[in-house]
C-alpha positions as CSV (number, residue, x, y, z in Angstrom):
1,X,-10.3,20.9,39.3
2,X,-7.5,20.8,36.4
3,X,-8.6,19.0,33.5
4,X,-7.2,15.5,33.1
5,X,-5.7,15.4,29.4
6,X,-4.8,11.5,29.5
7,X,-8.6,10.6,30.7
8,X,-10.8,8.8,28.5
9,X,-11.8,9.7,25.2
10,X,-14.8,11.4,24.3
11,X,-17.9,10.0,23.5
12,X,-18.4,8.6,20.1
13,X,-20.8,11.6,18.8
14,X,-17.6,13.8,20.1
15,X,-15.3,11.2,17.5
16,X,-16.7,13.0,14.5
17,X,-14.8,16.5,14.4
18,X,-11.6,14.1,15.3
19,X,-12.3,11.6,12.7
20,X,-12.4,14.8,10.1
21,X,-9.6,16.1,11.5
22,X,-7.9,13.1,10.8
23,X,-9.0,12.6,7.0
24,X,-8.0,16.1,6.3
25,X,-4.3,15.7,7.9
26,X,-3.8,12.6,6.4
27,X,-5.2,13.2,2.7
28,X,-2.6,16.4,2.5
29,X,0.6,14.0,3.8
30,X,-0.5,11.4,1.3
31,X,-0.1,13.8,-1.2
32,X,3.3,15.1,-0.2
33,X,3.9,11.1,0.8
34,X,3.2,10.2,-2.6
35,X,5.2,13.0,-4.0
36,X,7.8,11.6,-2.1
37,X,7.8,8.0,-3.5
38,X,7.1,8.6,-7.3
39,X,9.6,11.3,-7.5
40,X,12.5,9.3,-6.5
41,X,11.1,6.3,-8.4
42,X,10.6,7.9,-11.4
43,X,14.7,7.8,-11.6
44,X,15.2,4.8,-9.2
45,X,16.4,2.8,-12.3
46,X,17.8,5.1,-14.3
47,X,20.3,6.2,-11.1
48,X,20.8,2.4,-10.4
49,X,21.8,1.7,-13.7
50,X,24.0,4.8,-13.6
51,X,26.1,3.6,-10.4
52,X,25.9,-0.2,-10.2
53,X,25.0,-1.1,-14.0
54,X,21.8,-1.8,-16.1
55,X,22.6,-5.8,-14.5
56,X,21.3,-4.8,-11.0
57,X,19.4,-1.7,-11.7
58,X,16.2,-3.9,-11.7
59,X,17.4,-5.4,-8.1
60,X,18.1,-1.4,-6.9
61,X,14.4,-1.2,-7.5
62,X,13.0,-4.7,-5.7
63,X,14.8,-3.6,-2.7
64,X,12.6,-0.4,-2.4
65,X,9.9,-2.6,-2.5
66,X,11.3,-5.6,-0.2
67,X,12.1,-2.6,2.6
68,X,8.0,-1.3,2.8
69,X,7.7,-4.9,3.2
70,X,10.0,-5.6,6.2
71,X,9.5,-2.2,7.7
72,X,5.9,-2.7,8.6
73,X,6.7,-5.1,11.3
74,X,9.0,-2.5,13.6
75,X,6.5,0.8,12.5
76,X,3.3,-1.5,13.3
77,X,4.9,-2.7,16.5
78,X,5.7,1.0,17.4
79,X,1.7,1.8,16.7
80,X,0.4,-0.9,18.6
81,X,2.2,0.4,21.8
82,X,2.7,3.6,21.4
83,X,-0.4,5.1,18.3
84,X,-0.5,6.0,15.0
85,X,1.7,9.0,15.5
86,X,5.1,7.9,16.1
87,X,4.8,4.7,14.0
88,X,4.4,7.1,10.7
89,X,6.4,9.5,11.7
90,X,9.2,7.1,12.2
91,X,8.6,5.4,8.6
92,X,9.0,8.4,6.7
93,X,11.8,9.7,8.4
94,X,13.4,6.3,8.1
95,X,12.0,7.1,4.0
96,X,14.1,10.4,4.2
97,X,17.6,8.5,5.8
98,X,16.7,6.1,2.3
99,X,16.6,9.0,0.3
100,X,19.8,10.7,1.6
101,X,21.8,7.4,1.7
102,X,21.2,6.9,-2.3
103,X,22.4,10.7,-3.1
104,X,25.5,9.3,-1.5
105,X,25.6,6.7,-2.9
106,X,25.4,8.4,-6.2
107,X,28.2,11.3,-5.0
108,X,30.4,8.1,-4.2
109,X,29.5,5.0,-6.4
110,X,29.3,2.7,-3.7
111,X,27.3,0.4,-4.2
112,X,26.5,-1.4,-1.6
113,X,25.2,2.2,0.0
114,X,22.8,2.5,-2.9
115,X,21.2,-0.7,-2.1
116,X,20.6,0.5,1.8
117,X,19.2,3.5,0.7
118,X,16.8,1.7,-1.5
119,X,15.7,-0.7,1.2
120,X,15.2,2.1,3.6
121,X,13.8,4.3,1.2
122,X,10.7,2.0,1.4
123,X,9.9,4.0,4.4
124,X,7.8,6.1,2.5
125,X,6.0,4.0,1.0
126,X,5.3,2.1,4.3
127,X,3.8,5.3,6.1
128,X,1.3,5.5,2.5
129,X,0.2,2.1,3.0
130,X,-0.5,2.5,6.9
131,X,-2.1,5.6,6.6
132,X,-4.9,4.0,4.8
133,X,-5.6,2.0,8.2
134,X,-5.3,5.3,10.2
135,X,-8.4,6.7,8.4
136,X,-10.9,4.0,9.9
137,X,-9.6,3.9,13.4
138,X,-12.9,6.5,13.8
139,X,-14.5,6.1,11.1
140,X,-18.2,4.7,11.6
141,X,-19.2,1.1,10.7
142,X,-21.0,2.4,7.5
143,X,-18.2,4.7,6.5
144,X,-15.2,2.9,7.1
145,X,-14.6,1.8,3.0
146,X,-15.5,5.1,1.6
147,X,-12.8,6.9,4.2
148,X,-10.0,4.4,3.3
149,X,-10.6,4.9,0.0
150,X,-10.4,8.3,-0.3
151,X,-6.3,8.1,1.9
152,X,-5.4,5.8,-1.2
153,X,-7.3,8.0,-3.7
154,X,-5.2,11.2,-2.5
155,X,-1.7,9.2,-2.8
156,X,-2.7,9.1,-6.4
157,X,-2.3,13.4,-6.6
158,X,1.1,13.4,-5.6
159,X,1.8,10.1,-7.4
160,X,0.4,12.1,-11.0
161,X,2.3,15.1,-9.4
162,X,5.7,13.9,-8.9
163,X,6.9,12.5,-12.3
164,X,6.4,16.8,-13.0
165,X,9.2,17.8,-10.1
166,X,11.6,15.4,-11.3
167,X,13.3,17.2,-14.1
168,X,12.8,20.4,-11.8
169,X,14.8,18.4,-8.6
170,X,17.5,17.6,-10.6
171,X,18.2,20.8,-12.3
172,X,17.6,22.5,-9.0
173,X,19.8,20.1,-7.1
174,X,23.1,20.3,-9.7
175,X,23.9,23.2,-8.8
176,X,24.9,21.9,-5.3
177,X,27.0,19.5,-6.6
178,X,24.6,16.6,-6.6
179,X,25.7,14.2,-9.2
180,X,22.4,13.8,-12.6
181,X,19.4,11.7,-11.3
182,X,20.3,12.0,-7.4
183,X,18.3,15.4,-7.2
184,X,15.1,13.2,-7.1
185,X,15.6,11.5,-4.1
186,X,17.0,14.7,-2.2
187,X,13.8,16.2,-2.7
188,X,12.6,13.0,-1.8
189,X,14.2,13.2,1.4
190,X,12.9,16.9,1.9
191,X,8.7,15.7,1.1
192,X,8.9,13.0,3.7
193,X,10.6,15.0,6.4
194,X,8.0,17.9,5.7
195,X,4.8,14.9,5.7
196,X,6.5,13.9,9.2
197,X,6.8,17.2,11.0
198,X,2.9,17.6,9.6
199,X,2.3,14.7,11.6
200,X,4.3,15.0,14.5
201,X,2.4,18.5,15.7
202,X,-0.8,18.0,14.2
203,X,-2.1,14.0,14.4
204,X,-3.6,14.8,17.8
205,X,-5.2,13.3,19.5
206,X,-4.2,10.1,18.1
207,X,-7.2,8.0,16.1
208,X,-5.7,4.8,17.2
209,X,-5.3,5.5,21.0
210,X,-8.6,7.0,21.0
211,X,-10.6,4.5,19.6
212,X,-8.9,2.1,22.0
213,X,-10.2,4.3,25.0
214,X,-13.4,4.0,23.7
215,X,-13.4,0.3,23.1
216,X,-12.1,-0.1,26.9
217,X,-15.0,2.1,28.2
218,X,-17.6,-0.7,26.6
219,X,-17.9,-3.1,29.0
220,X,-17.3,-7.0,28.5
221,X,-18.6,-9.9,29.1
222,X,-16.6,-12.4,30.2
223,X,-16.4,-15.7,27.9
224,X,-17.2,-13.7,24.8
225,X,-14.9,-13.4,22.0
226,X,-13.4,-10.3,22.9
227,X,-12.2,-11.3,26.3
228,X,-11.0,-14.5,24.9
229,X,-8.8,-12.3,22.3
230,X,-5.2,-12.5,22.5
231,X,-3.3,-9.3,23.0
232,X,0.1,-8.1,21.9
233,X,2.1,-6.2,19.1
234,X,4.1,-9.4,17.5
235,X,3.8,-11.0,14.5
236,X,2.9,-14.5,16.3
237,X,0.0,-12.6,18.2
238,X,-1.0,-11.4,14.4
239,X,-1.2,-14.7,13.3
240,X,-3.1,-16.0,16.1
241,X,-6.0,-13.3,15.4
242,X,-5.9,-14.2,11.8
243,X,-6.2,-17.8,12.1
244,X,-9.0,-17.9,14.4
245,X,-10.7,-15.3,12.2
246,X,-12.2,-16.4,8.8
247,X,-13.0,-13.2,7.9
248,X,-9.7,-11.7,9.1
249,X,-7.7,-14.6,6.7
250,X,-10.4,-13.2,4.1
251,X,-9.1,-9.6,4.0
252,X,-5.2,-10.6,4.3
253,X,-5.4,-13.2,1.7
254,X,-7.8,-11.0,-0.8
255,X,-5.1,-7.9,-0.4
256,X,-2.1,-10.5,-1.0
257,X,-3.5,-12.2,-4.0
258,X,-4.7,-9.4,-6.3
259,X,-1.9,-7.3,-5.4
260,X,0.2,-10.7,-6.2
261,X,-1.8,-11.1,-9.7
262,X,-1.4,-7.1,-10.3
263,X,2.2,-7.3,-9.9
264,X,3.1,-9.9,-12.1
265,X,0.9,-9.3,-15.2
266,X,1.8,-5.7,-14.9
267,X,5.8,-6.3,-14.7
268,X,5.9,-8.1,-17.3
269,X,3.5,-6.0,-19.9
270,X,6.3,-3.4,-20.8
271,X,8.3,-6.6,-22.2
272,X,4.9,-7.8,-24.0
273,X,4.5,-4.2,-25.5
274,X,8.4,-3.9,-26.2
275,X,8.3,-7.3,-28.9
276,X,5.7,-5.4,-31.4
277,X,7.1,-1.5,-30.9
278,X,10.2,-0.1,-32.2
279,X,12.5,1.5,-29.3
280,X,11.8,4.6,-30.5
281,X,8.3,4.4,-29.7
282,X,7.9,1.7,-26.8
283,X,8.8,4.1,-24.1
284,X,5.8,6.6,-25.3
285,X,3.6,3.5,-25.4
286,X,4.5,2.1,-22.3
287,X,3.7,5.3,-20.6
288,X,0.2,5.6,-21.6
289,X,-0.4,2.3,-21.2
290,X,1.0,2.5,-17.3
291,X,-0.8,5.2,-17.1
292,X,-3.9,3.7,-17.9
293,X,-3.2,1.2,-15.3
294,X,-2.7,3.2,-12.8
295,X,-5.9,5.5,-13.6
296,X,-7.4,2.1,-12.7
297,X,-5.8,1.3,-9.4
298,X,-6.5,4.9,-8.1
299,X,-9.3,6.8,-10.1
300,X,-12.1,5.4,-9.3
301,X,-10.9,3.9,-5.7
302,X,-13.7,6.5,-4.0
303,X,-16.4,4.5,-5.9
304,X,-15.0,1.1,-5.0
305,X,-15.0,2.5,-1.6
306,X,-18.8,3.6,-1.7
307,X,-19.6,0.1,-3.1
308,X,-17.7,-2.1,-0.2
309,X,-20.1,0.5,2.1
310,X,-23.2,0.1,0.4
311,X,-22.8,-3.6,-1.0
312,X,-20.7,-5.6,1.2
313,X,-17.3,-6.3,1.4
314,X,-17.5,-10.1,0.1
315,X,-18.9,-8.9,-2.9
316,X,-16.8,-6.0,-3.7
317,X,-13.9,-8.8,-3.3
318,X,-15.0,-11.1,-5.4
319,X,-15.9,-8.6,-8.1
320,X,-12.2,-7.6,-8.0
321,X,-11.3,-11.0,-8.5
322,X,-14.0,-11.3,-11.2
323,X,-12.2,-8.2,-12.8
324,X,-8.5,-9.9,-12.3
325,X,-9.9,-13.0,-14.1
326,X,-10.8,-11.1,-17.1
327,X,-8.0,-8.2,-16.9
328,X,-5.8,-11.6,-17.4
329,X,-8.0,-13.2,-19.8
330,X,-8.3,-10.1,-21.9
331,X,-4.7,-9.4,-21.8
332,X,-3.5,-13.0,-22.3
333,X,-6.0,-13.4,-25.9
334,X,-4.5,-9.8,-26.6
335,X,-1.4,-10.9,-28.7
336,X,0.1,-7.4,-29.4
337,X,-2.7,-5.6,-30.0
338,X,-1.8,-2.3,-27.6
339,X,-5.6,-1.5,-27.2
340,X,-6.6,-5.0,-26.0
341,X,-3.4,-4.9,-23.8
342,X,-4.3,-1.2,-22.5
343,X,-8.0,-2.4,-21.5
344,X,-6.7,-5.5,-19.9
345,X,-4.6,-3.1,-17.4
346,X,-6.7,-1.0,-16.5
347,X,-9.1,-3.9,-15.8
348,X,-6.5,-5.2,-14.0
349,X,-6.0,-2.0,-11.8
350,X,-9.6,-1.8,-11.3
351,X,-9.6,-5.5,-10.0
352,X,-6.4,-4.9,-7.5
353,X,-8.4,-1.5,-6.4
354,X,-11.6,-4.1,-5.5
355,X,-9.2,-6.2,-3.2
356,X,-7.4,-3.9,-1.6
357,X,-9.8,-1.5,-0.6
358,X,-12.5,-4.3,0.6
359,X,-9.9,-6.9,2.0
360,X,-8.3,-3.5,4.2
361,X,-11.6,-2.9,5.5
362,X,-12.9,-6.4,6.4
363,X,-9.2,-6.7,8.0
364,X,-9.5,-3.8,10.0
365,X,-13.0,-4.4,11.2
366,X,-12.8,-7.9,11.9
367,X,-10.0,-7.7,14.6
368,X,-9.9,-5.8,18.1
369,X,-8.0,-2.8,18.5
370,X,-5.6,-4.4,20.5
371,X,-3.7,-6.2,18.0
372,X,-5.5,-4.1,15.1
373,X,-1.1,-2.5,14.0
374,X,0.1,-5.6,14.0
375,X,-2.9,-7.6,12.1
376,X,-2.1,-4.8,9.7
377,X,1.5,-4.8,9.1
378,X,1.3,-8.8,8.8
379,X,-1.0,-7.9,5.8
380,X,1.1,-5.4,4.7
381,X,4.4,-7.1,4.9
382,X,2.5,-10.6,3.3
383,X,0.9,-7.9,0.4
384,X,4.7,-6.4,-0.2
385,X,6.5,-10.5,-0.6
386,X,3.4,-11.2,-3.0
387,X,4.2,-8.9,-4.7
388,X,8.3,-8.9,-5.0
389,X,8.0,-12.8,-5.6
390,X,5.7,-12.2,-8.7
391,X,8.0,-9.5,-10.1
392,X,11.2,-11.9,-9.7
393,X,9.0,-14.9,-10.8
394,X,7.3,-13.4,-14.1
395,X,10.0,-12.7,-15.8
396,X,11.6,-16.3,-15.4
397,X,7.9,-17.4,-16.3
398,X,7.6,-14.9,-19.6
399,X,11.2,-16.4,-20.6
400,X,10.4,-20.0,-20.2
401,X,6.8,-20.1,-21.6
402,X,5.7,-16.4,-22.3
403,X,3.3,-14.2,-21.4
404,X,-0.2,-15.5,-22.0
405,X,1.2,-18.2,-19.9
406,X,2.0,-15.6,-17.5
407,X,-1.7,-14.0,-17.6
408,X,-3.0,-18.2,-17.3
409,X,-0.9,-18.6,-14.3
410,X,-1.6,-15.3,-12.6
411,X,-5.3,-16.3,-13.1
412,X,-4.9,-19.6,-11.3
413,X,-3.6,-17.6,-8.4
414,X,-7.0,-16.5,-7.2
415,X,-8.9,-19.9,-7.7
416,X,-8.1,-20.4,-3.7
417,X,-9.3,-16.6,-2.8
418,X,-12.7,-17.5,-5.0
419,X,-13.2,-20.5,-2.5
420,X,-12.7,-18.8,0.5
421,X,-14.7,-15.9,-0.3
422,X,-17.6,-18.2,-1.2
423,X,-18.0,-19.9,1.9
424,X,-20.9,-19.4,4.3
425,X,-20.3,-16.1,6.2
426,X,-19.9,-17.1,10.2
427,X,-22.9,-16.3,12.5
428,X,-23.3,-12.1,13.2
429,X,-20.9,-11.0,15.3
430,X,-18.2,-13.6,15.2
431,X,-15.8,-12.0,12.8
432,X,-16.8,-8.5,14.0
433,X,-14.8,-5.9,15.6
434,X,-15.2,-6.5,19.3
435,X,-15.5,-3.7,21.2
């Protein structure tokens, strides 16, 4: 009898060899993902600046972040019919149409093509931040941090990487009549078309599809909270599952609000560090001091990940919001002092590394598969407006009152995310995945 490829899945000890699969695949296209992103923003404002003026080279740049945003809800909605597989595929080839959009833009000056190519540019970063969900689709209960950790550990290679190819991209890219700062974003183009090919032939079987098999397998009974559980890929169905959820509302509001708090104390630092150093030596202090801050975000992400397993995923939240509160304490007291400012962002990366990697996990485990994309992408798309309304708002808040009252204010922010982490966990096994 011919074997039946679109049976069930395998058992769950037969999940293992898939899940590593998967982890493997996906921590090599994060790499070439991230390559992808940083190279071309590494030069995003420099280029926008270059075509539409230094006015709007700022708003070039928000729009790269705005399009992740919006793009989560078709790729999510495209997982949660169809897997994991064509919903990444189709944001970084979306990425890719970005990138080659804003090298025509630069070859013609339009402007207004410069802008879509930024939106749709986002792409790419929308497959890196989905990806992170892909890797616990399989992943055991008690392993489910630590594997999500280590997809948005590896984006961090390519992101270190990329600033490298940039000067390399251009001078390579000249020669073909590619105008100065465009070559980035053509070899953008080329990284996320190569990280979906990757995926296209070799994501099989899909983790999301298969995990669903498996959860269909388990019988249910009726009346319990699975059965109950609305289904769909929407937005409104995502909301539903949220709201009835308090440790789904947990997870999306801890990932909103310390990537919101990282955002705007981290925007607005370059400005801070630019009103004590002279131009000739801001730029080199800027650098190190992002740097730092990003060290934080990413370096030690495995470790936050090994805590969430080990500790909990309340309390790896609220020590990230613990670590917030002091990165904007510490910064806020800091005056101009570069040293205090430098160990205020990389407490402040450390912090947003706490949220995002416990709130992703308690998001993903506390909802059924069946709206499991879509749950995501809402988080996703609320993380990505955080965070482009506390770039657009810190500057207006640094010019009216300055930044300590900038750090004071970003610190408020997670007063409400203390309060809901605090409250009494449900009883067992009402906020679990139900499978």
């Amino acid at each position: 009898m011919a074997t039946d490829l679109t049976a069930p899945a395998p058992t769950r000890p037969d999940v293992a060899p898939i899940q590593r699969r998967t982890l493997r695949l996906l921590f090599g296209t994060q790499i070439i993902g991230g390559i992808g992103v940083t190279i071309g923003l590494s030069v995003g404002a420099l280029l926008a600046a270059r075509v539409a003026g230094t006015a709007v080279a700022g708003l070039a740049q928000s729009a790269g972040v705005v399009g992740a945003a919006l793009l989560a809800i078709p790729v999510t909605r495209i997982m949660a019919g169809h897997g994991r597989r064509p919903g990444l595929v189709l944001a970084y080839l979306v990425g890719a149409v970005g990138g080659v959009l804003v090298v025509l833009a630069a070859v013609t000056g339009w402007v207004p093509l410069l802008f879509l190519g930024m939106l749709l540019f986002g792409g790419g970063t929308a497959a890196n931040l989905q990806a992170r969900y892909t890797a616990v689709d399989l992943a055991e209960p008690a392993r489910r941090a630590r594997q999500l950790s280590l997809i948005v550990w590896a984006t961090t290679i390519g992101a270190v990487a990329a600033p490298n190819f940039a000067a390399l991209a251009d001078g390579v890219t000249h020669g073909w009549g590619i105008p100065p700062l465009a070559g980035p974003f053509a070899f953008s183009a080329a990284a996320f078309v190569l990280a979906a090919i990757v995926l296209l032939v070799l994501l099989r079987p899909d983790p999301l599809l298969t995990a669903r098999r498996l959860a269909a397998a388990v019988p249910v009974a009726a009346g319990s909270p699975a059965a109950a559980e609305p289904r769909g890929a929407g937005m409104r169905a995502a909301w539903r599952v949220v709201a009835a959820r308090p440790a789904a509302r947990l997870g999306i509001a801890a990932v909103a609000v310390g990537h919101l708090v990282m955002v705007a104390v981290m925007t607005m630092t370059p400005v801070r560090l630019g009103e004590s150093h002279a131009d000739v030596d801001v730029l080199r202090v800027v650098g190190i001091v992002l740097s730092l801050h990003i060290a934080g975000m990413y370096a030690l992400s495995p470790v936050v990940g090994w805590l969430t397993d080990r500790v909990g995923r309340r309390a790896v939240i609220l020590g990230g919001v613990g670590t917030l509160l002091a990165a904007c304490a510490v910064a806020g007291t800091a005056g101009h002092h570069t040293p205090l400012l430098s160990v205020g962002l990389v407490l402040l990366g450390l912090g947003w590394s706490g949220t995002m990697v416990a709130g992703s996990t308690l998001l993903s485990e506390s909802v059924p598969t069946g709206v499991r994309p879509s749950v995501q992408g809402l988080s996703d798309l609320t993380m990505g407006l955080a965070g482009a309304g506390a770039a657009a708002a810190s500057g207006f808040v640094v010019r009216m009152a300055g930044y300590p009252a900038l750090t004071l204010l970003a610190a408020i922010a997670v007063v409400p995310l203390v309060a809901l982490a605090l409250r009494p966990a449900p009883p067992s096994g009402a906020t679990d995945e139900e499978e």
